[in-house]
Each structure stands twice: as structure tokens, then as C-alpha cells.
N, C-alpha and C positions, 0 to 999 in steps of 0.2 A: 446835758439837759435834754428832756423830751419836747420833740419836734412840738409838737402840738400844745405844750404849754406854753407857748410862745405867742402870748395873747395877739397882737400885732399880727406872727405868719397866719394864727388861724383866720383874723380876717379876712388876709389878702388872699389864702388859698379857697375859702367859701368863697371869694368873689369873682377867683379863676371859673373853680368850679360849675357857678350861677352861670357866668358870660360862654363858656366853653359850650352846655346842654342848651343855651340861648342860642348856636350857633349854630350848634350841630339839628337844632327843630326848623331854625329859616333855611337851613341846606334842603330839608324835604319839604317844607312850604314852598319853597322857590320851583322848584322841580316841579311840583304840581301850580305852579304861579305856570310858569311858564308853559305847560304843556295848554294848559285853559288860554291863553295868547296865543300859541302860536300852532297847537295841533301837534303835527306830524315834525316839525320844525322845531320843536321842544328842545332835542340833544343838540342845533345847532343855538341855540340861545344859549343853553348852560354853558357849551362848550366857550360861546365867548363872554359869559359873564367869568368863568376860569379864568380866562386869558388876563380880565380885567383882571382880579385879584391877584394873579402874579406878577403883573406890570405894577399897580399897586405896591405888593409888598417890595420889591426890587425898587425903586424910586424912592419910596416915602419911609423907610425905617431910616435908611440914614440922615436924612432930613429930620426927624426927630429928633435923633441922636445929638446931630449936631446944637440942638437949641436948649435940649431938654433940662441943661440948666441955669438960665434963663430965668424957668419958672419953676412953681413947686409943681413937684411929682403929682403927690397927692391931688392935686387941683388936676392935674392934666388928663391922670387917670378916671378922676370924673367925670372931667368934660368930654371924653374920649367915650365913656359908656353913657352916656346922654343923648349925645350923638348919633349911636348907633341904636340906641333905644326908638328915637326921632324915626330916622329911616326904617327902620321894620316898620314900626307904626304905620307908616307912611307905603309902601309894596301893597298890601293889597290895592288900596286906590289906584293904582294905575292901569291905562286902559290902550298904551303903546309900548311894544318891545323896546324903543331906545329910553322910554322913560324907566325901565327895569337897570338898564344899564350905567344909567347917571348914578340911579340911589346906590347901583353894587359897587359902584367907584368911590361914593362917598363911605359908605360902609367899612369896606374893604380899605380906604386909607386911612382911616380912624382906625381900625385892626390892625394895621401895618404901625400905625406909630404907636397901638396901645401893649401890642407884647412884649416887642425888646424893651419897654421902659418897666413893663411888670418885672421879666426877667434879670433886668442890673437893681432891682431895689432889694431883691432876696436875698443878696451877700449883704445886706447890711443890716436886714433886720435878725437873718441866721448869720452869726460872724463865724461861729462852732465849725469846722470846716467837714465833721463827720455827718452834725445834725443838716449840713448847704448840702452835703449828699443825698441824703436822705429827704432834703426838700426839693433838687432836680428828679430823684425817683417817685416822686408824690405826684407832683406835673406830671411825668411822664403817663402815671395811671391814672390820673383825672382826664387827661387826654382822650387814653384808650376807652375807658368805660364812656366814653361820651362816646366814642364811637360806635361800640356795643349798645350800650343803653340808648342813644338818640332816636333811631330808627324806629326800635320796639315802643317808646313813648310816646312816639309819632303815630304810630299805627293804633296804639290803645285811644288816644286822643280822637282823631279822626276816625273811630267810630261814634264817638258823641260829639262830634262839631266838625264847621266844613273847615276846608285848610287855609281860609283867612283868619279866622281866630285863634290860630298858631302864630300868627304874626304876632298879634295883641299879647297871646304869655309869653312869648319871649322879649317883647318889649319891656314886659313889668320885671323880667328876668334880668334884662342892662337895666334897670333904674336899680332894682337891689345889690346887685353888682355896684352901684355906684356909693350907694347907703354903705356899705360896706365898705369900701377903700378911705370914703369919707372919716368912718369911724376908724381908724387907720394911720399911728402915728409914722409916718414915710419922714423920715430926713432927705431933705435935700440935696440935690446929687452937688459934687464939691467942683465948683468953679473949674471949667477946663481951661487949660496956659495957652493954647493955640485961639490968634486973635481971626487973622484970618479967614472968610468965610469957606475959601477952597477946602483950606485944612480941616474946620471943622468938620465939614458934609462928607470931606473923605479920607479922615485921618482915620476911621475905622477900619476901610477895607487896605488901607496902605499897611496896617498893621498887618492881617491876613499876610499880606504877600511879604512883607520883611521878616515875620516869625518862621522859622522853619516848621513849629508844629502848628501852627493856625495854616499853611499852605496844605500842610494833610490833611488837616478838618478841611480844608474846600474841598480837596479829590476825593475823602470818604460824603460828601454833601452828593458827590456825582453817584457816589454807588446807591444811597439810601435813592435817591430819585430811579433809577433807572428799576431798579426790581419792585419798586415804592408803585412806579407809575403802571407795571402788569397789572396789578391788584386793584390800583382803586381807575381804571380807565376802561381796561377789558375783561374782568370778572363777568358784568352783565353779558357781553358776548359770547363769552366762552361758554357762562353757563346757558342760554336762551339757545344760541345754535350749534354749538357741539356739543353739549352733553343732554339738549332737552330740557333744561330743568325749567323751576317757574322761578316768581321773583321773588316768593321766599327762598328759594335754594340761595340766589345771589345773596341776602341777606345773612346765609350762615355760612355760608363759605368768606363771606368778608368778616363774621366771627370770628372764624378758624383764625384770619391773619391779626385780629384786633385780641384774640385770646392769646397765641404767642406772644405778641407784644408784651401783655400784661404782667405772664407768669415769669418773663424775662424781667422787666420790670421791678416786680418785686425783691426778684435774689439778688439784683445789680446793688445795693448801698451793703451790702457784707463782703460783697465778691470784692468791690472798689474800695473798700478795708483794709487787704490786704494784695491786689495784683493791682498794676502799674493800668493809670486809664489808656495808655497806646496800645497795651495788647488786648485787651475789653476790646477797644474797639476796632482792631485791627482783625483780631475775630471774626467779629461783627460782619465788618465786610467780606470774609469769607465763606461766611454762611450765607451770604444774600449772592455773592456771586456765584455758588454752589444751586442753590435754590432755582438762580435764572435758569441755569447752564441744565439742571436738571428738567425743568419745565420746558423748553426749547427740545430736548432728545427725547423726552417723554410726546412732547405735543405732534413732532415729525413722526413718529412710529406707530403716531395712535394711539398708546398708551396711557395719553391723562388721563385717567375713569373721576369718579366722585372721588378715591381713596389718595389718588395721587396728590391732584391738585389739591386738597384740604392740606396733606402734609407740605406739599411746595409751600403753602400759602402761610400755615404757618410758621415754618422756616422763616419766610419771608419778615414775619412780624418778630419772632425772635432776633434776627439780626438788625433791625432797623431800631430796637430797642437797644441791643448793645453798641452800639454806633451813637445812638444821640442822646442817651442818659449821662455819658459823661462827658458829652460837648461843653455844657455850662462850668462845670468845675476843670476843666481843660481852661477855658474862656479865661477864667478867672486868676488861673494860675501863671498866665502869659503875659499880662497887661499892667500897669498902674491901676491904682483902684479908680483917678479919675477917668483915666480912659475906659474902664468897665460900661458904662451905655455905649459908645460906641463901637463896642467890640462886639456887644449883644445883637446893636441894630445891623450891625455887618452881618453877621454869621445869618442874622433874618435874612439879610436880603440875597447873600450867597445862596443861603440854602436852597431859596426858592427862583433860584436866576437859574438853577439845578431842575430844577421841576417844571420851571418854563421851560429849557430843553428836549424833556425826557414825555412829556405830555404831548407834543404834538407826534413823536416817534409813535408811540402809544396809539395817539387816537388816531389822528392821519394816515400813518403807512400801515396802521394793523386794518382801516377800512380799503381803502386801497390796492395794497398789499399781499392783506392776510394776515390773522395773527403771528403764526412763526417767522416771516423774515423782518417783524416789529421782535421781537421778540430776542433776535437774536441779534439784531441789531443793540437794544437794549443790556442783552448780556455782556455784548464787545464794550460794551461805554462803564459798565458796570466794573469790568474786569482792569481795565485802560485805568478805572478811579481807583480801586485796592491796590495795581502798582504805583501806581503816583505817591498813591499814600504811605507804601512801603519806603519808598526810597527819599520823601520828601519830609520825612517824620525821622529825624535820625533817633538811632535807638537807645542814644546817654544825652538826649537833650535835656533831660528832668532840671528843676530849680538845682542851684548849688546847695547846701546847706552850712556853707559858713560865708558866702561872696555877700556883701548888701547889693537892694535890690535895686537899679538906676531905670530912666526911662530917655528913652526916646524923643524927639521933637510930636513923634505920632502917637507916642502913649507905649511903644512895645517899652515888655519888661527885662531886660537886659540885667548882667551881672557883673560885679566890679571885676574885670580879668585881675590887675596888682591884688588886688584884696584875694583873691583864689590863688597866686602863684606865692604871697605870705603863708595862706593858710596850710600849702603842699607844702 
């Protein structure tokens, strides 16, 4: 069947899509929120409203996880874009740096529990396992283009309005987002068997560490952060004081890495057709740790001009694309179906427990430091995550194809060994 005839996925993807450019307009309202507070002081506010959102996401997805069925989706995903509709509204009015800080908590934990519970609902509204591929590579490009396109709509905007009435369209952007999910038949996610409060909150990430290929997906989570975190932490630096540029260049050099992505992107749901997603993504992390390792000898020698780093960068965006386009369909293929949100709100909070590590490298020791021994640093972590992944992903772990499927007390998906040693 075609993706998009799937009345249901198109709403929930327009309502990605709405909430994603909603998010990616208060990332540059904020920036200019806070340079208007604090002056000179600006990159140390963002830098810890960051922090916040990744302590956020790391905390609060599996806490969702654990409840989310409890209540209806659909309801949660509204209340969830309400929410955060609420808080932007509410950022220009403020006239204290900690009060920027409370709304990016609040914001940012409504985010943290509104993604993994979007992402475990899309295997059930796409059951078709080519069209679920094709609806993780759809994310993936709605993603990207908000990062390309945010910025430039930003900048068109903000020549006819100041940058608190960016706050106001993306607030009306989470309410449509919510009209949207609302019109949105979500089934119910199915009762989890673990009563438990422990087990709920962390049966997800207990899966990670029992699965042999969800332990790879954490170590490839270390690469995409570590070459992830060059790009989007010290792009402005690199381009402002070693290459000169202005703050257009920085905007198209983070192109360069947001256009990679894309074009990766796109060829991923044919490539995943027919190759196995561990070498996709095994890849993936080869190209990103090629990328660093390249950036690091180029940046020591003098050598990164405009032409280098565009291509480093977007390397960089092509491997972070084949790495996490087929995380979701990995996800899904590891777990019970009931365990599927908490596997989602896992891999949330892992991936970004990855990015809380690899961001202070980034920002800290490249100010510090200097870019290159951030940098290379960042490579060795980068490098440390593709062997992990190597040896922690074995290479015949695939589904059986005649075993049935059993589960765990945690949700992993396991296979009947008798039923496998009749079928041999």
C-alpha cells in the first residue's frame, strides 16, 4: 500500500512535521530570547538550557514509557502539544534568565515524553513492514528539512516581525499539531504484564542491555553523538575564527551536513529492501568515524579550507543518516509488540545520554582546549562506539524464520531454541 494513503499516518506525519518547524523557530527565538537577557552571556544560557533538555530527555522518556498505557495515546499526544504550545506562548514574557530555564524544562519534558510515544504508535498505524520503513525514512527527512528549512524561515520572518512573534507562530504550530493527532485514530498501546513500578520505568533500557543488538544500537548512539556533537557545537567556531566566515557561512555549512543527511535519507527505504539493517548501519558508523578522523588530520595540518569541511560535514550527515534510519525498525524487530514504547522511550533516552556526554567534549574542552584535541578526543569515543558495535551486534543474530517469537519478563524478543533445533 502507499505510505501516504494511510489517512491516519498522514495525520500523524503533518503533525510531526507542524511540531518539528515549531521547534526548530523557538530554537532561534531562544537564541535571540536570550542574547536580549543576557548580552554577552547568551551561549552560556543556551548552553545550559541544552544541558536541560538532555537531562530532560534522559529522565523523562522512560517515565512515560512506563505509564503510557495507562492512558490513551491520542489524549496524551495532545496534552503533550498544548503544553508546549502553553510555554512558548508564555518565553517571550519573561524578564529573568532562571525563569527561561523552568519553561525549557517544562517544554523539553513534554518533548521527551511526546517523541517515543509518537514513535511506538507508527508500527501500528503502518503494520506493512516495507511501508514502517519508509515511514522511519519520512521522519528522518522531516527532521532534516526542519533543519535546513528552520533557520531560512526564521530569517525571512524576522525581517517583518521582531523575534517574540515567533514564539506566538509556533505556539499556533503545537495547537495544530494537536488538531491534528486529535483527528487521529491511535489505538491504544496494549496493556504491559510488568506490575512493578521498577520494571515499568526500566524495563526498557534492561532490554537494551539483555538484547545483543539493542547493546549495538547503544555503542552506534556513542558514534552518531560524537561526530553529531563537531557539527552542531563548533561549526560556529570554526567557521567565525578559523576560516573567517560570517554567520551566513555557518548556516550553510550546517546545510552541507543537514543536506547529506537527506540525500542518505531518501535512498535508505530501497537500500533496507534488500541489505541487512546491521550493515546499513554498521556503515554508517564508518563513515562518521572516517569523517572525524578526517577533520582532526585536516584541522592539525591547516588544511580544513571551505572545501574540506563542507565535505567532512557532510559525510558527517550521510553517516548519522545511516545509523539512525534504521534504528526504529531494528527497535521493533527485537522486542514484543507490548514492549515497543518502552524500547522507543529507551533508545530516547540512551541516545541522548550519548549527547549529554559528547557536548560538553565539544563545547568545554574545544573552548578551553582548542578545537583539535576536542576533536580528537571525540574521534577516539567515536571510534571506541563502532568497535563496540562491531563485536556487540553479532553478525547471525537476525529473527529466526521458523522459531515463534517468546518474550522476556523485560519485553526482549527471544526465540523458541526446541522449536529451532525441530525446525533443523
Amino acid at each position: 500500500m502507499r505510505l501516504f494513503a494511510v489517512r491516519d499516518y498522514r495525520h500523524l506525519f503533518g503533525a510531526q512535521v507542524i511540531a518539528l518547524f515549531g521547534t526548530g523557530l523557538t530554537t532561534v527565538a531562544l537564541g535571540l530570547l536570550a542574547y536580549d537577557l543576557a548580552g554577552p552571556r547568551a551561549g552560556m544560557v543556551l548552553g545550559t538550557a541544552l544541558t536541560i533538555k538532555m537531562v530532560m530527555y534522559v529522565v523523562i522518556a522512560p517515565l512515560a514509557a512506563a505509564y503510557v498505557d495507562r492512558i490513551s495515546r491520542r489524549t496524551l499526544l495532545v496534552l503533550l502539544d498544548v503544553i508546549r504550545g502553553a510555554v512558548v506562548l508564555a518565553l517571550p514574557l519573561v524578564t529573568e534568565v532562571w525563569q527561561v530555564y523552568v519553561l525549557i524544562g517544562l517544554l523539553q519534558a513534554a518533548s521527551a515524553a511526546f517523541t517515543p510515544t509518537f514513535q511506538a504508535v507508527i508500527p501500528d498505524i503502518v503494520p506493512d513492514e516495507a511501508d514502517y520503513t519508509r515511514a522511519l525514512s519520512a521522519s528522518q527527512v522531516a527532521s532534516t528539512m526542519e533543519s535546513l528549512l528552520s533557520p531560512v524561515l526564521a530569517a525571512v520572518a524576522l525581517t517583518f516581525l521582531s523575534f517574540d512573534r515567533l514564539f506566538l507562530g509556533t505556539s499556533v504550530g503545537f495547537l495544530v499539531s494537536a488538531l491534528l493527532v486529535l483527528a487521529t485514530r491511535i489505538p491504544n498501546a496494549r496493556p504491559d504484564t510488568r506490575t512493578g513500578a521498577r520494571d515499568r520505568v526500566t524495563g526498557g533500557i534492561r532490554t537494551f542491555f539483555r538484547t545483543p543488538r539493542l547493546r549495538g544500537v547503544m555503542a552506534l548512539n556513542l558514534v552518531v553523538a560524537s561526530a553529531g556533537a563537531i557539527v552542531v557545537v563548533n561549526t560556529v567556531n570554526h567557521v567565525r575564527d578559523e576560516l573567517g566566515g560570517s554567520q551566513s557561512d555557518v548556516a550553510w555549512l550546517l546545510a552541507a551536513s543537514g543536506t547529506g543527511t537527506l540525500l542518505a535519507a531518501l535512498a535508505l527505504p530501497r537500500v533496507l529492501d534488500r541489505i541487512a539493517a546491521r550493515t546499513v548501519m554498521l556503515t554508517g558508523a564508518g563513515v562518521l568515524v572516517t569523517a572525524t578522523a578526517a577533520a582532526v588530520t585536516l584541522l592539525a595540518a591547516g588544511a580544513l579550507g571551505w572545501t574540506g569541511t563542507a565535505v567532512v560535514w557532510a559525510l558527517v550527515g550521510i553517516g548519522t543518516a545511516l545509523v539512525i534510519t534504521p534504528t526504529g525498525k531494528v527497535l521493533r524487530s527485537s522486542v514484543a509488540r507490548t514492549a515497543i514504547p518502552g524500547a522507543f522511550a529507551a533508545q530516547f533516552s540512551l541516545s541522548h545520554l550519548a549527547w549529554l556526554i559528547t557536548y560538553p567534549v565539544a563545547g568545554w574542552l574545544g573552548t578551553t582546549a582548542g578545537l583539535a584535541p576536542a576533536w580528537s578526543v571525540l574521534t577516539a569515543l567515536a571510534g571506541a562506539g563502532a568497535v563496540a558495535a562491531l563485536l556487540l551486534w553479532p553478525r547471525h543474530e537476525g529473527p529466526a524464520t521458523t522459531a515463534p517469537m517468546t518474550t522476556d519478563r523485560y519485553g526482549s524478543a527471544t526465540r523458541d531454541r526446541s522449536a529451532l533445533t525441530k525446525a533443523a
